[in-house]
C-alpha positions in Angstrom: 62.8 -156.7 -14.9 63.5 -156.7 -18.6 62.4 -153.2 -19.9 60.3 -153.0 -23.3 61.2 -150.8 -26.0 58.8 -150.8 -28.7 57.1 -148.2 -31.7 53.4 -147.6 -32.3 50.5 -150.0 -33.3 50.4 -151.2 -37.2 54.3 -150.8 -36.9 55.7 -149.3 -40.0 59.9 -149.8 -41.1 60.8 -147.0 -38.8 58.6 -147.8 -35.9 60.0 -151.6 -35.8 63.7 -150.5 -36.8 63.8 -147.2 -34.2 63.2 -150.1 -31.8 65.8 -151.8 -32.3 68.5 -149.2 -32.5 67.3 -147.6 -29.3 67.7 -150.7 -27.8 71.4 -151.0 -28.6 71.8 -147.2 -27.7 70.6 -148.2 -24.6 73.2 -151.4 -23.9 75.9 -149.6 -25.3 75.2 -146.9 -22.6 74.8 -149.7 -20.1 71.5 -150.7 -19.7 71.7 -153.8 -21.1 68.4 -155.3 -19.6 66.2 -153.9 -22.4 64.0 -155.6 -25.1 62.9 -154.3 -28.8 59.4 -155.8 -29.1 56.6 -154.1 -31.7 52.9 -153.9 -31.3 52.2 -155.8 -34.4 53.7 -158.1 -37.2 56.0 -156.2 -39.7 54.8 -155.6 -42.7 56.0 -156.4 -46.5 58.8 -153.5 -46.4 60.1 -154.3 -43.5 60.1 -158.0 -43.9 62.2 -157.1 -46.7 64.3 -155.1 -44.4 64.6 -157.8 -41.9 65.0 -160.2 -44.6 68.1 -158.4 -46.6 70.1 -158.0 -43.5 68.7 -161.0 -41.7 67.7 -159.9 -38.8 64.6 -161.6 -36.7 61.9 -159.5 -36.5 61.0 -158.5 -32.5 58.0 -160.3 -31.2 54.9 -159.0 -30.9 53.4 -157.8 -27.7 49.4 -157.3 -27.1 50.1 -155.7 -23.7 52.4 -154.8 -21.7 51.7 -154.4 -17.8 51.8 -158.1 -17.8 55.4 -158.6 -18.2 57.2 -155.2 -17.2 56.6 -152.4 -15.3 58.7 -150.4 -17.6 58.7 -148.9 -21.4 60.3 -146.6 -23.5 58.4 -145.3 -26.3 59.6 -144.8 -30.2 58.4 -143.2 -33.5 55.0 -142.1 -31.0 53.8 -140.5 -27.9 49.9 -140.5 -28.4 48.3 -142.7 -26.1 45.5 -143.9 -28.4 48.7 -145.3 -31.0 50.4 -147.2 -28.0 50.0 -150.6 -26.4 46.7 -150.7 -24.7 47.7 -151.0 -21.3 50.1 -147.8 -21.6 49.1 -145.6 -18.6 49.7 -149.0 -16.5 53.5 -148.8 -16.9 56.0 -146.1 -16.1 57.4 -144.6 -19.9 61.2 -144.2 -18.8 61.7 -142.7 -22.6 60.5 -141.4 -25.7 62.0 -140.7 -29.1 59.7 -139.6 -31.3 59.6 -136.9 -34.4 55.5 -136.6 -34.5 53.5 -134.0 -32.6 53.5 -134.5 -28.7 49.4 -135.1 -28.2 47.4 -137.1 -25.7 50.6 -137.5 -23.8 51.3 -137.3 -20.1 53.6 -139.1 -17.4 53.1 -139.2 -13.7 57.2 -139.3 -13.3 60.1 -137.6 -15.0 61.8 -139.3 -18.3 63.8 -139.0 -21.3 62.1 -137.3 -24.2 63.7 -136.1 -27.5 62.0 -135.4 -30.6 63.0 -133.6 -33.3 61.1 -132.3 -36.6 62.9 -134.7 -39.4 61.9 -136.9 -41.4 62.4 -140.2 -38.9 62.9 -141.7 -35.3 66.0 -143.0 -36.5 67.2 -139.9 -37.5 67.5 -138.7 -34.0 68.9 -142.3 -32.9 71.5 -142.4 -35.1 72.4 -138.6 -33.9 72.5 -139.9 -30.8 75.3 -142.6 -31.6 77.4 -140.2 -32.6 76.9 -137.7 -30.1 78.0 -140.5 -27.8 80.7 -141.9 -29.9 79.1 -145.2 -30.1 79.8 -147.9 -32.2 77.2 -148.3 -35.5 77.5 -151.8 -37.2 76.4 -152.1 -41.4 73.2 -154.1 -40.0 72.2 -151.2 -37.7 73.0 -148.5 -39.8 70.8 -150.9 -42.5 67.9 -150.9 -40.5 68.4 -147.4 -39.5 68.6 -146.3 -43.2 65.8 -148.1 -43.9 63.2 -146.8 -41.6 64.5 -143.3 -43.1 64.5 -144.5 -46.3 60.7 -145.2 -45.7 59.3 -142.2 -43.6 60.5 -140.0 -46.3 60.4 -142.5 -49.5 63.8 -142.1 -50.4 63.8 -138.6 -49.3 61.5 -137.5 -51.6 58.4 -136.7 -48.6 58.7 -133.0 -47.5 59.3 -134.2 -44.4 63.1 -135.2 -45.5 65.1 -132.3 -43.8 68.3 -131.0 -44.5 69.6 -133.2 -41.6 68.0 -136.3 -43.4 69.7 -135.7 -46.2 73.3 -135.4 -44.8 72.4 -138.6 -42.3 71.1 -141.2 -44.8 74.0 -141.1 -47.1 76.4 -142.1 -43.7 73.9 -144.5 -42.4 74.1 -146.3 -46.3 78.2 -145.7 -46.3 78.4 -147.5 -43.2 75.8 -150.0 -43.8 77.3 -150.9 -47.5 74.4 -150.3 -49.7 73.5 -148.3 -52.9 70.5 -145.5 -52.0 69.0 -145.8 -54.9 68.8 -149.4 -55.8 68.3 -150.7 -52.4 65.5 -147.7 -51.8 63.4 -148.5 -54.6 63.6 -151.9 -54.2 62.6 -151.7 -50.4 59.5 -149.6 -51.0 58.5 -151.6 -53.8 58.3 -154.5 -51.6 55.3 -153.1 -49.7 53.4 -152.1 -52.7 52.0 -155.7 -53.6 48.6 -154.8 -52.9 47.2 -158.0 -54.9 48.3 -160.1 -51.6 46.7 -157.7 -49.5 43.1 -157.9 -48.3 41.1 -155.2 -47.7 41.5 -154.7 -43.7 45.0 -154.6 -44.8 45.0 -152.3 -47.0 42.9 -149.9 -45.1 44.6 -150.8 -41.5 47.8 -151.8 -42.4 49.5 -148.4 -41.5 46.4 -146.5 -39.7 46.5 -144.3 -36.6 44.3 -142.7 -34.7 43.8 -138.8 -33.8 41.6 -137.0 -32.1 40.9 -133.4 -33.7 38.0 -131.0 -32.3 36.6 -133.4 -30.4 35.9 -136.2 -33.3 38.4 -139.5 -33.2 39.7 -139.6 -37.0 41.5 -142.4 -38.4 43.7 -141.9 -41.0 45.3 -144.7 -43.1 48.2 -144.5 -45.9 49.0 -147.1 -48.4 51.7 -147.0 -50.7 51.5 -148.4 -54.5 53.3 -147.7 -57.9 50.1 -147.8 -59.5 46.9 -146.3 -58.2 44.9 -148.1 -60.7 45.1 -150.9 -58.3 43.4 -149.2 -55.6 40.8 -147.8 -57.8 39.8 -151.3 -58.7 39.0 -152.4 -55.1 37.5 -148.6 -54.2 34.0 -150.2 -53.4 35.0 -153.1 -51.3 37.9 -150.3 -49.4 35.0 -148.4 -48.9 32.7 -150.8 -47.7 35.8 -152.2 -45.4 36.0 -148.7 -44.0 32.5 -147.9 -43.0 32.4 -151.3 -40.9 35.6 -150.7 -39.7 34.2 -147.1 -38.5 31.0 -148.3 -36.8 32.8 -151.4 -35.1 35.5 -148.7 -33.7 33.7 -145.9 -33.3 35.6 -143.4 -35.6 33.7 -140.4 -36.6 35.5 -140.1 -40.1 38.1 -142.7 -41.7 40.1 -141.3 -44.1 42.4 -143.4 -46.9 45.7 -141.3 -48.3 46.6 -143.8 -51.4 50.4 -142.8 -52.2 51.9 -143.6 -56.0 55.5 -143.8 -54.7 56.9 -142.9 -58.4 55.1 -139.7 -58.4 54.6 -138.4 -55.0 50.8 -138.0 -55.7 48.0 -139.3 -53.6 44.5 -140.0 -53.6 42.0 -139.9 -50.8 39.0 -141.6 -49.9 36.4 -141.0 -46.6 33.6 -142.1 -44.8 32.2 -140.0 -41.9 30.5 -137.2 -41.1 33.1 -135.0 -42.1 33.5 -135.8 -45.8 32.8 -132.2 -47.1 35.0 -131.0 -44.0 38.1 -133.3 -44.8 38.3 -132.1 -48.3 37.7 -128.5 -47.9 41.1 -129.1 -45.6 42.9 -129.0 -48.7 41.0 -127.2 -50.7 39.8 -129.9 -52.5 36.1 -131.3 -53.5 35.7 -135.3 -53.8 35.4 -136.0 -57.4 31.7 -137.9 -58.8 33.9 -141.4 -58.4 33.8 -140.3 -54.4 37.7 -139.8 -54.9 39.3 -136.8 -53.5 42.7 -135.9 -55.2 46.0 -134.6 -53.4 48.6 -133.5 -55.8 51.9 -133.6 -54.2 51.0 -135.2 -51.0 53.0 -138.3 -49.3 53.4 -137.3 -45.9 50.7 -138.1 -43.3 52.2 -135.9 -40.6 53.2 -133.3 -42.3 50.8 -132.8 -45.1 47.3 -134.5 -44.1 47.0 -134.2 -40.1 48.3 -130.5 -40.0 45.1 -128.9 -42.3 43.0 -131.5 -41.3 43.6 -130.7 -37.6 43.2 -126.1 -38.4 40.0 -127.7 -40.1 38.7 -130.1 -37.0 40.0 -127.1 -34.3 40.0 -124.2 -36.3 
């Protein structure tokens, strides 16, 4: 029975790219009956990704129970950001380099996760540790899906390790950083092409803090101008999204890629509570501004979770 290897729901680069690497970490080291699949369609970068080193993108599962008895588990370990049928199947792995939350196993398995800045990061550690072989495209998608968790490096959660890994994975893959970078994360800035559901959902998770289920979205742009024109009809798409889900609070972190600054916007409860979690107040356009924040996981969930818990 074919074992399913897959990242977390609204797949991001690294999420559909770390599942494809661990897969070939796993036939290289002999498993060979293993399957990259991804819990959603990719999305503009990483159709870009797929596109430039012409890879098919894995197909997309809705469950998983129905067709294996066995997963392993990148970029996420939260049961609420998995395939819904999770605790149905035995996890044989994880590797992961979020916060281990709303996790648990009834058998023993694999787990590594590291603090850096992506899944592949620890991947491609693993290759060498185990001296196997990287091709260019798997050190291309690998690059990528770092390239995109820390935009070019540029996130705070780009470590020291990051830094020293990308520039082999690009070597070895045979592209420029910089030109190939920019270039990929501009691809998923197209927001005109976007509806609102994907603006909003497009790269949302879920998280439970102090008892209240929070979902946080991020959407990256080069101009936020163009998210400020849609605001009402984001925020409209968030409040309906939020009562049909049952979210207490929805958050939206908009990114400008060029300058690393964001801008949120809420509906909940919790409004008042989510920006006194960064010391902020939401301005009289309802806009709540976050100098210097990109990173979801290192910058937003963190003081929003000391504020939920606290």
């Amino acid at each position: 029975m074919t074992t399913l290897i897959f990242g977390h729901q609204n797949p991001d680069t690294d999420a559909i790219t770390s599942a494809m690497s661990w897969a070939e970490f796993q036939k290289q080291a002999g498993n060979t009956d293993v399957e990259a699949v991804a819990l959603g369609e990719p999305n503009d970068e990483t159709k870009f990704v797929l596109d430039h080193f012409k890879v098919q993108a894995p197909r997309v599962i809705k469950t998983a129970a129905n067709e294996t008895d066995h997963v392993m588990l990148v970029d996420h370990n939260e049961f609420q950001q998995s395939v819904s049928d999770i605790e149905d199947v035995t996890i044989d792995s994880v590797v992961d380099h979020h916060r281990i939350a709303n996790f648990h196993t009834a058998a023993p398995l694999f787990y590594r996760a590291e603090p850096v800045g992506s899944t592949n990061t620890v991947i491609f550690e693993m290759f060498q540790e185990y001296g196997f072989k990287i091709s260019p495209t798997l050190a291309g998608l690998m690059a990528s899906g770092l390239i995109s968790d820390t935009l070019l490096l540029k996130s705070p959660t780009a470590t020291d390790k990051d830094k020293k890994i990308l520039p082999e994975m690009a070597k070895i893959a045979g592209i420029d950083l910089q030109s190939y970078g920019l270039a990929m994360l501009k691809a998923g800035t197209n927001l005109a092409a976007k509806s609102d559901m994907d603006i909003i959902e497009g790269d949302a998770k879920s998280f439970t803090m102090g008892g209240k289920s929070i979902r946080i979205g991020q959407v990256n742009t080069v101009d936020l101008n163009d998210i400020y024109a849609r605001q009402d009809e984001l925020i409209s798409a968030m409040t309906k999204e939020a009562q049909a889900k049952g979210y207490d609070d929805f958050l939206l972190i908009a990114t400008d890629i060029l300058d690393s600054n964001s801008t949120g916007f809420a509906v909940g409860a919790d409004r008042d509570k989510i920006a006194s979690a960064f010391n902020e107040q939401f301005d009289k356009d309802a806009r709540l501004a976050l100098p210097g924040v990109v990173s979801r996981k290192k910058q937003v969930v963190p003081p929003m979770q000391s504020m939920f818990e606290g």
